[in-house]
matplotlib code that plots the C-alpha trace (Angstrom):
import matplotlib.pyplot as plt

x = [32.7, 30.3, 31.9, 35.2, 34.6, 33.5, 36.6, 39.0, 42.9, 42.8, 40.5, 42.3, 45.0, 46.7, 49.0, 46.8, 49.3, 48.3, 46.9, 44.1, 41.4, 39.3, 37.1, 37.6, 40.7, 41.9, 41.3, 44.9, 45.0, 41.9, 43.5, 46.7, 44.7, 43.2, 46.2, 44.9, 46.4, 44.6, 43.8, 42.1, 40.2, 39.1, 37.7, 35.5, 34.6, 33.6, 30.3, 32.6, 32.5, 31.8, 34.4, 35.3, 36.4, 35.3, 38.4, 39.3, 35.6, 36.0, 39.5, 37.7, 35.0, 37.6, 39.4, 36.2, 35.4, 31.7, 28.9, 27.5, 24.3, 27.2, 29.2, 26.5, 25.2, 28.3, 28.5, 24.9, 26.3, 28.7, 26.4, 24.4, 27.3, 27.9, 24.3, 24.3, 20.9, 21.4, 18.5, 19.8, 15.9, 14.5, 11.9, 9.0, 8.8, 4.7, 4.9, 1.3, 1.0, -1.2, -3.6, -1.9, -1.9, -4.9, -2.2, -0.7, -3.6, -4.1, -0.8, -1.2, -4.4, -2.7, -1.2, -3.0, -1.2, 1.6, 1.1, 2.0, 2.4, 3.7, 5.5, 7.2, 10.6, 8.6, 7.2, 3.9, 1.8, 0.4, -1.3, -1.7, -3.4, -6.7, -4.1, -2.2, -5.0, -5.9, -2.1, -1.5, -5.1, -3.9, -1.2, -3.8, -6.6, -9.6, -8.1, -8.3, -5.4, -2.1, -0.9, 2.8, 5.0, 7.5, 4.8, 2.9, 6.3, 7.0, 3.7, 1.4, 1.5, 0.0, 3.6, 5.0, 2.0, 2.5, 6.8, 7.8, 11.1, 10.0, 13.8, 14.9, 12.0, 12.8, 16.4, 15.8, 13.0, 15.0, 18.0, 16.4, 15.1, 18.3, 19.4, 16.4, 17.3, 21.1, 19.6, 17.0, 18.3, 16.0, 12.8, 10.6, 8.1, 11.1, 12.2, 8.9, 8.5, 12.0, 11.3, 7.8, 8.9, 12.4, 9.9, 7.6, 9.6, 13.5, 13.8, 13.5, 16.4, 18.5, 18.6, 18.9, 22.1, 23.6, 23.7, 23.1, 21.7, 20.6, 19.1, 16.2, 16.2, 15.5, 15.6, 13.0, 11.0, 8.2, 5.0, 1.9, -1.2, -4.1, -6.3, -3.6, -1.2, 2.4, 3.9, 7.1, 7.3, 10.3, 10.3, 11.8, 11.5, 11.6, 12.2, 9.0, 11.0, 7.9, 7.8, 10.8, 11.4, 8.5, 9.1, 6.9, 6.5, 6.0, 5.7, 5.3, 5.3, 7.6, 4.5, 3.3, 4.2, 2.4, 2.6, 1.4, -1.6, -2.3, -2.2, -4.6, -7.2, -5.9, -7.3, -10.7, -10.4, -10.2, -12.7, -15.3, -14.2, -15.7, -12.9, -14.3, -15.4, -17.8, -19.0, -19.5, -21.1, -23.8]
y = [-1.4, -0.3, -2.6, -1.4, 2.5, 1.9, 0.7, 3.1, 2.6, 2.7, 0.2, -2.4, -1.2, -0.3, 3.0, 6.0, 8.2, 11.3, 12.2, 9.3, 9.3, 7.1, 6.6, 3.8, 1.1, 0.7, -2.3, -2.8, -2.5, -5.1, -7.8, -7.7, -8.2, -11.1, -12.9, -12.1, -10.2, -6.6, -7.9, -10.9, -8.9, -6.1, -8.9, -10.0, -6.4, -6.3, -9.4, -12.2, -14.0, -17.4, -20.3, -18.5, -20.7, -20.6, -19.7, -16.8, -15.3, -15.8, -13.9, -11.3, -11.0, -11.0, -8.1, -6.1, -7.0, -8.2, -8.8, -12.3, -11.2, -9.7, -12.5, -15.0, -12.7, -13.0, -16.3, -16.3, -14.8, -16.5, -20.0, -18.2, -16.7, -21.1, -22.3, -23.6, -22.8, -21.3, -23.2, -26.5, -26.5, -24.6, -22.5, -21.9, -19.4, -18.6, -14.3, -15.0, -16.1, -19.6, -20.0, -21.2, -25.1, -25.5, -27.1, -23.9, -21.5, -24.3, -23.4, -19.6, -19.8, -22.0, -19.0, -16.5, -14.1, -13.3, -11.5, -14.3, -13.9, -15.2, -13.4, -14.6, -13.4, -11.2, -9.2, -10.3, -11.1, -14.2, -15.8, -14.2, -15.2, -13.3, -11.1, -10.5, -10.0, -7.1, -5.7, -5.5, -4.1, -0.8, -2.8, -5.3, -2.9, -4.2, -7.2, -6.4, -6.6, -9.5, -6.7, -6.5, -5.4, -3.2, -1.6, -0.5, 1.1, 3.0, 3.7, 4.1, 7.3, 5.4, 3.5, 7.1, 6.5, 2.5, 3.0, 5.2, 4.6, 4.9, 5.5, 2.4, 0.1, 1.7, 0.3, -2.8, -3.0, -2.9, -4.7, -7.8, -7.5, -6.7, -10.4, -11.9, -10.9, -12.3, -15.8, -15.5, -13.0, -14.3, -14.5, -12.5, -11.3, -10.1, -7.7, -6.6, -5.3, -3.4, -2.2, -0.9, 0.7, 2.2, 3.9, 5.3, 5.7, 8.3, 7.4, 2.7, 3.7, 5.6, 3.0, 0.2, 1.4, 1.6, -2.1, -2.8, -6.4, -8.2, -11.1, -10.3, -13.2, -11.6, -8.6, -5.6, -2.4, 0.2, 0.3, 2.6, 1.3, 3.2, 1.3, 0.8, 3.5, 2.5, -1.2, -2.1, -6.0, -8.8, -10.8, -14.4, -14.9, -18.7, -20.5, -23.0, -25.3, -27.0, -23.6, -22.3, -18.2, -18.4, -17.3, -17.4, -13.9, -13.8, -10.7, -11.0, -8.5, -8.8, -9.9, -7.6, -4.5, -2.0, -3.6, -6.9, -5.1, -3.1, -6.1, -8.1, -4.5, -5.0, -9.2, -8.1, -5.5, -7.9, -10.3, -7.5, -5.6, -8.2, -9.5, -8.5, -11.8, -12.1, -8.5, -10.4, -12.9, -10.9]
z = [11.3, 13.8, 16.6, 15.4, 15.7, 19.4, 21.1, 21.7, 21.7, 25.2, 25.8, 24.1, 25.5, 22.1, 22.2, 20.9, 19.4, 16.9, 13.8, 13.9, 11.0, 12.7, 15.2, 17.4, 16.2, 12.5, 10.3, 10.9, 14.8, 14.9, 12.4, 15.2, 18.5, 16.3, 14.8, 10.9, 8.3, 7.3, 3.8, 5.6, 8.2, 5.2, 3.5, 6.7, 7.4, 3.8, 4.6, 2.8, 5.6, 4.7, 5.4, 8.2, 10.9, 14.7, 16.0, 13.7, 14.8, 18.6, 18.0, 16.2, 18.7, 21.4, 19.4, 18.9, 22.4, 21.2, 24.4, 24.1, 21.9, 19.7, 19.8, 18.7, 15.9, 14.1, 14.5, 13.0, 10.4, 9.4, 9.3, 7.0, 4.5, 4.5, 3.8, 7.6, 9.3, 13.1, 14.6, 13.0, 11.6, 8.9, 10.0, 8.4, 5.5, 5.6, 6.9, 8.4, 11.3, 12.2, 15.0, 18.4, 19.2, 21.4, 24.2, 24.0, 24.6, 27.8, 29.4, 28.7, 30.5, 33.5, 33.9, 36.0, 38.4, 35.5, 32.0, 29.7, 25.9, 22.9, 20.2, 17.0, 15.5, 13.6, 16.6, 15.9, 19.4, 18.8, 22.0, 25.1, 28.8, 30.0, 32.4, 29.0, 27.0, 29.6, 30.1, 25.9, 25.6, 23.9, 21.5, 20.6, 20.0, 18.3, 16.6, 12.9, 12.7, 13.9, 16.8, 16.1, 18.8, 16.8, 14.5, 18.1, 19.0, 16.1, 14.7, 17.6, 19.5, 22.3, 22.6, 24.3, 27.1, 27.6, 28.1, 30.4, 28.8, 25.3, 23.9, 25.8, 24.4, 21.3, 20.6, 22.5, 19.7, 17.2, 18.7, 18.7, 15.0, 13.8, 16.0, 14.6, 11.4, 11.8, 12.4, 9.3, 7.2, 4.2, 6.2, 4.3, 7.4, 9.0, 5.6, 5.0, 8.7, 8.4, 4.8, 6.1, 9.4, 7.7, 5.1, 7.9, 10.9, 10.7, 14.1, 13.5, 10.0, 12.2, 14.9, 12.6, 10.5, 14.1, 13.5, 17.6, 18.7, 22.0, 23.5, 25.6, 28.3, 31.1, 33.3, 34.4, 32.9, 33.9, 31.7, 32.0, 31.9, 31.1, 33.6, 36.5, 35.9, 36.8, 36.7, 37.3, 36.3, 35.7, 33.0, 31.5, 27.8, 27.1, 23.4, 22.5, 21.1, 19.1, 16.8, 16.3, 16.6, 19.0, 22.6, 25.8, 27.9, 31.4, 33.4, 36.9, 40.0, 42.9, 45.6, 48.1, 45.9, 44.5, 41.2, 42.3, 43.2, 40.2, 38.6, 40.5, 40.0, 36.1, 35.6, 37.7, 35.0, 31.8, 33.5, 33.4, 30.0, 26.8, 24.5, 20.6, 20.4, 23.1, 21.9, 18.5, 19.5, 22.3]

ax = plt.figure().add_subplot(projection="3d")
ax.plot(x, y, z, "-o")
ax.set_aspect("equal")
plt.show()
């Protein structure tokens, strides 16, 4: 419905005429750009989705004119409503998270010009490199607790500090929970996180009944870091295939810049500043 209300007449082309009700294209003027009856499209708009077929959905996607993250949330979706896993795997149902595989803490710490991190569909931060340990030094606080991307976002007044463009981080934040979410709907870490942050944050409920997804891939954004002060980095997001929801991080600055810099003042930083641990153990 969402999807719907946001293409205009125009934009598919579709005479707009007078008196509409609606925002956006009727049920009826959807189900004729995809080739189904209204009663069959009501029914999809309705969540009975299942036993849809893949060419009914790309013709409703087409319709709806759905971006790619869009497009593969429905079909999420939909292999759900049928029983069918997205990943082809069952992941794993435990909502805390394990300690890394040692062969992955060796390959974050091969990595040392770049903030490299690992994060699992639940937003949780679960391995980082000494330059990320550093860079996510105010999300990751003192370590009693998992630090949890989307809880440092919503919860922390710090967040407003660390993104320059808070209200962007914001809904990307909570774009890829709600595509998380399509691929797992009945992962319990996942609905406790939205239960808790729709009970303590107006702003995450109001973004999340906007029903907006994305895949985060790649692309750029500005941070503030209270050591360094302004960093504009690029990132990649990579699956680990071995754990399933996992992805790899990795920041990096566009050499010779000002950013590159601050990020070289920022790992002579961390090398000098103790990790709890060592001050644990001193």
């Amino acid at each position: 419905m969402t999807r719907r209300a946001r293409v205009s007449p125009e934009a598919a082309d579709i005479p707009a005429g007078s008196n509409r009700r609606v925002e956006g294209l009727r049920r009826s003027e959807v189900a004729t750009l995809a080739g189904v009856s209204v009663e069959y499209y009501s029914k999809l708009e309705r969540g009975a989705i299942a036993g849809a077929s893949a060419s009914v959905l790309d013709a409703v996607s087409r319709a709806l004119q759905l971006s790619d993250a869009e497009h593969a949330h429905l079909l999420d979706l939909a292999r759900n409503a049928d029983g069918i896993p997205s990943s082809g795997r069952h992941r794993r149902r435990s909502t805390k998270p394990g300690p890394p595989r040692p062969s992955l803490e060796w390959a974050l710490a091969s990595i040392t010009d770049s903030v490299a991190v690992v994060r699992d569909q639940r937003q949780n931060l679960l391995a980082f490199n000494d330059l990320g340990r550093a860079f996510y030094s105010p999300l990751i606080g003192d370590g009693g607790r998992v630090p949890n991307f989307a809880r440092f976002q919503f919860l922390d007044p710090a967040s407003h500090d660390f993104y320059p463009d808070w209200d962007r981080f914001a809904d990307m934040c909570v774009a890829v929970i709600r595509a998380e979410a399509g691929r797992d709907p009945h992962d319990k870490g996942i609905q406790d996180l939205v239960g808790e942050l729709s009970t303590r944050s107006e702003l995450f409920r109001t973004l999340w009944a906007a029903h907006n997804v994305r895949a985060h891939g790649s692309g750029k954004k500005r941070f503030h870091h209270p050591v360094v002060g302004e960093l504009t980095l690029v990132y990649e997001e990579l699956a680990i295939t071995a754990e399933p929801g996992q992805v790899l991080l990795i920041y990096s600055a566009e050499p010779g810049s000002p950013s590159a810099e601050r990020l070289k003042l920022l790992a002579s930083w961390g090398a000098d500043t103790p990790t709890t641990a060592d001050s644990a153990t001193s």
